[in-house]
C-alpha positions as CSV (number, residue, x, y, z in Angstrom):
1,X,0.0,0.0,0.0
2,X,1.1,3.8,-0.6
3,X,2.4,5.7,2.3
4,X,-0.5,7.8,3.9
5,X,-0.4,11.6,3.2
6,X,-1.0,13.9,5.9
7,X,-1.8,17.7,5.1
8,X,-1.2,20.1,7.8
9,X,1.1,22.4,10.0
10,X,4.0,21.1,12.3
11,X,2.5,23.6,15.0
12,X,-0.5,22.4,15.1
13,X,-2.1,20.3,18.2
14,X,-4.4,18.6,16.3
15,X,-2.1,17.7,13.1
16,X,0.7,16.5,16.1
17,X,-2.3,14.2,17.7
18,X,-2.1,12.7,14.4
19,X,1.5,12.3,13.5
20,X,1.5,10.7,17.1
21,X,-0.6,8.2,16.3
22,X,0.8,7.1,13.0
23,X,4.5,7.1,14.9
24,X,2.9,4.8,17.9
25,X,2.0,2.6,14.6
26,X,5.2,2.4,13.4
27,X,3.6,4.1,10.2
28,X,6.0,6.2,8.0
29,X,3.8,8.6,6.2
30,X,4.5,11.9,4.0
31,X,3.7,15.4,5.7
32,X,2.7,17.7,3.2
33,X,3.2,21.3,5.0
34,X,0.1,23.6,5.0
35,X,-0.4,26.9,7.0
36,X,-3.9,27.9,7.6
37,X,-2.6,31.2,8.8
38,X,-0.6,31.8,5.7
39,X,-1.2,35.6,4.4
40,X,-2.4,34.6,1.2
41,X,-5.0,32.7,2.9
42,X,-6.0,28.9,2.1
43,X,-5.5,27.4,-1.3
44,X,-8.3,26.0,-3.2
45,X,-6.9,22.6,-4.1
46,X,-7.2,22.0,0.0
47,X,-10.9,23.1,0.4
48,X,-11.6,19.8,-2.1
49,X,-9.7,18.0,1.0
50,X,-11.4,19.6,3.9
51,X,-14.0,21.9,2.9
52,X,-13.5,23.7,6.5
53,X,-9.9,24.5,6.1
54,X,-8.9,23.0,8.8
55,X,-6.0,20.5,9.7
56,X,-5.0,17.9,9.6
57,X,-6.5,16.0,6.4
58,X,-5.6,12.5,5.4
59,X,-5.1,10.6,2.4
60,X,-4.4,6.7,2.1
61,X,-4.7,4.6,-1.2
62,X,-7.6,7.5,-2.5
63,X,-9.3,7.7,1.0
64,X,-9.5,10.9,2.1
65,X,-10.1,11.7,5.7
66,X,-10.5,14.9,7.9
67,X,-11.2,15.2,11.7
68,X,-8.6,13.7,13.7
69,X,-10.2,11.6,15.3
70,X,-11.8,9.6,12.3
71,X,-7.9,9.9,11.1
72,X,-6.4,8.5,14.2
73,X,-9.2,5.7,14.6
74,X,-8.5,4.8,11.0
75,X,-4.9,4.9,11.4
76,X,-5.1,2.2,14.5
77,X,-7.7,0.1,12.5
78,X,-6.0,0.1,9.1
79,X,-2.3,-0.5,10.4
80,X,-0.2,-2.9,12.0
81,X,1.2,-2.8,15.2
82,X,-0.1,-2.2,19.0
83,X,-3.6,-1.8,19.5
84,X,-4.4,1.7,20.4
85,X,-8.4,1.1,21.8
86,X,-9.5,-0.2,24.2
87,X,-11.0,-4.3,23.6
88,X,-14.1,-3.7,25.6
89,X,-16.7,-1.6,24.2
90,X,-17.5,0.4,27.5
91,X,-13.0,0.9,27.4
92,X,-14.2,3.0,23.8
93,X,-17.1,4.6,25.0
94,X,-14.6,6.1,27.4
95,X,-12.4,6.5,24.9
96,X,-14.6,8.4,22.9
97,X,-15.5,10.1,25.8
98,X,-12.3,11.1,27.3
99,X,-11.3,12.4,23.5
100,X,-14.9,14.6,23.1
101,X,-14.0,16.5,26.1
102,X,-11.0,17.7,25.0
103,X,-12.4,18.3,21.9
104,X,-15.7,20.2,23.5
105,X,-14.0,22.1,26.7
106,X,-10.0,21.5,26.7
107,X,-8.3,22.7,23.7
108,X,-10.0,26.0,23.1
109,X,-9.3,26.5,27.3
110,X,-5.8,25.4,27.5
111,X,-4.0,26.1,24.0
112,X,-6.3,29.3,22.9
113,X,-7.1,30.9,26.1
114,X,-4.6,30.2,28.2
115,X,-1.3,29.4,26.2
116,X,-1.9,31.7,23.2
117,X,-3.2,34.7,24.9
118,X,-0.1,34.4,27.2
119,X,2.4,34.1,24.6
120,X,1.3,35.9,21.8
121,X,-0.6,38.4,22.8
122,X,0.3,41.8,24.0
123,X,-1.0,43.0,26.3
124,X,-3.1,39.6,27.2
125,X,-6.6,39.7,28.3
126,X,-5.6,37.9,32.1
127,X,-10.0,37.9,32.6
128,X,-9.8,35.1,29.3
129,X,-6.8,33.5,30.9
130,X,-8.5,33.2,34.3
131,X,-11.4,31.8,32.8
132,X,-9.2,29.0,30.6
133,X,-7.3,27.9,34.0
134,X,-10.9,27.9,35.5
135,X,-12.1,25.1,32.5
136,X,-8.6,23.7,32.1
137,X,-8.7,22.8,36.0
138,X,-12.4,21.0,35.6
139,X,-11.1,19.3,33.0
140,X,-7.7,18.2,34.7
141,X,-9.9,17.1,37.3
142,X,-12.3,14.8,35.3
143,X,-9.4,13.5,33.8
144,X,-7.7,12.2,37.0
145,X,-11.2,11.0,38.5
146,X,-11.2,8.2,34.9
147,X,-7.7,7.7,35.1
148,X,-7.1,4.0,35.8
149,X,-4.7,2.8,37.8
150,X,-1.5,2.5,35.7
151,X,0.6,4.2,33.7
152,X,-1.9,5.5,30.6
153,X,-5.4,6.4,30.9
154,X,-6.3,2.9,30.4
155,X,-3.7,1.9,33.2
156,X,-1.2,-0.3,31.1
157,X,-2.5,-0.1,27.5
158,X,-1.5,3.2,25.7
159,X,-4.8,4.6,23.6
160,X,-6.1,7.4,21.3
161,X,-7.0,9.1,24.7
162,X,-3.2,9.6,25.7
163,X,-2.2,10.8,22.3
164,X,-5.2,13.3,21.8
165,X,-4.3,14.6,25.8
166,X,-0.7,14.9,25.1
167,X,-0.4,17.4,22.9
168,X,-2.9,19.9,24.3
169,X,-1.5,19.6,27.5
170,X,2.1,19.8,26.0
171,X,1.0,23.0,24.6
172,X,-0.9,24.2,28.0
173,X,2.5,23.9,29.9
174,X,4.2,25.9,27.6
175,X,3.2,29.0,30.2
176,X,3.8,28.8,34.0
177,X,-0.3,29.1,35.0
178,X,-0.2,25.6,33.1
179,X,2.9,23.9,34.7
180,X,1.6,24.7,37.7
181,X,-1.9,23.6,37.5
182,X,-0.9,20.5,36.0
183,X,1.4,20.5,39.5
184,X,-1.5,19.9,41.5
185,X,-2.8,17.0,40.1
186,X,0.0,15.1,40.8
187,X,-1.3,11.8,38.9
188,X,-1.9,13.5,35.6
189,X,1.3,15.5,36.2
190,X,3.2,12.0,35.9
191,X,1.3,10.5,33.0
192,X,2.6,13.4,31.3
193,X,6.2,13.0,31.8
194,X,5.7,9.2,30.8
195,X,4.5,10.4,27.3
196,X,6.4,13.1,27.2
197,X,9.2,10.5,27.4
198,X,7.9,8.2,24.2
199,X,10.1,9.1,21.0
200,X,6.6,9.4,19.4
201,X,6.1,12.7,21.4
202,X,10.1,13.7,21.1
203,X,9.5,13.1,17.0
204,X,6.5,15.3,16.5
205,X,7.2,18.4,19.1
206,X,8.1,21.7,16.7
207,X,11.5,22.7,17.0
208,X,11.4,26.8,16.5
């Protein structure tokens, strides 16, 4: 079979969650850049891959893929090597659950409202930062109450859930109001040194 195609930025959370996946596979794969920042805005030849204009999008033997969740499930399904689901089907309803939150009420909190305003903006709006740490702690907090004992999510079997966590959180700690909330939940705070640790996370982090 081809190697897959992915279409995105090296910056990006959700394009990393990806790129995290198919390195946990053992899947070498081609990624194509694209900056949906760029001044001259997006081109049209990517709107026929992801009619959002959003990354990551996918592409495998003619399948074409976007959200990165359908990507990394597909990814895990389509490939071989270690299992990266749960067996049980309440273990993937968790899953799925565990990965929807983020989606719904981490990212935007941690990455956008947090990290982002701190870094980039000037001067930041510290009432939208106070209100990100507000979501990001209910969410660090829901995510150590289904934590199972072990080292991943799902105790001793890595999943999608670690690798869709990982890089938001990577990016949350990039400011000292996330290092130190992560601090406090002391479980979550070594589940991320563990996959900070993989070469799948040390392969995908952006250099500049």
């Amino acid at each position: 079979m081809a190697k897959p195609i992915l279409y995105g930025a090296d910056y990006s959370v959700y394009v990393r969650i990806a790129r995290m996946t198919l390195a946990e596979k053992g899947v070498g794969y081609e990624l194509v850049p694209l900056d949906i920042f760029a001044a001259e805005g997006i081109p049209a030849w990517y709107l026929e891959l992801h009619p959002f204009g959003r990354i990551p999008a996918f592409e495998h033997d003619g399948f074409h893929l976007f959200e990165t969740g359908a990507i990394a499930r597909y990814v895990d399904e389509a490939f071989d090597g270690p299992a990266l689901q749960p067996a049980d089907v309440r273990g993937r309803a968790r899953m799925g659950q565990i990965i929807g939150m983020l989606d719904a009420y981490g990212y935007r909190a941690m990455v956008w409202d947090v990290a982002v305003e701190r870094l980039e903006k000037t001067p930041p709006d510290e009432a939208l930062i106070a209100g990100g740490l507000r979501q990001a702690e209910t969410v660090l907090k829901v995510l150590a109450s289904l934590k199972a004992k072990g080292p991943w999510l799902f105790g001793d079997q890595l999943t999608l859930a670690d690798l869709h966590a990982a890089p938001i959180i990577a990016y949350f700690v990039k400011v000292a109001e996330g290092r130190d909330l992560l601090a406090r939940f002391v479980e979550m705070r070594d589940w991320y040194q563990r996959v900070a640790a993989r070469q799948s996370f040390a392969k995908t982090e952006k250099v500049s």
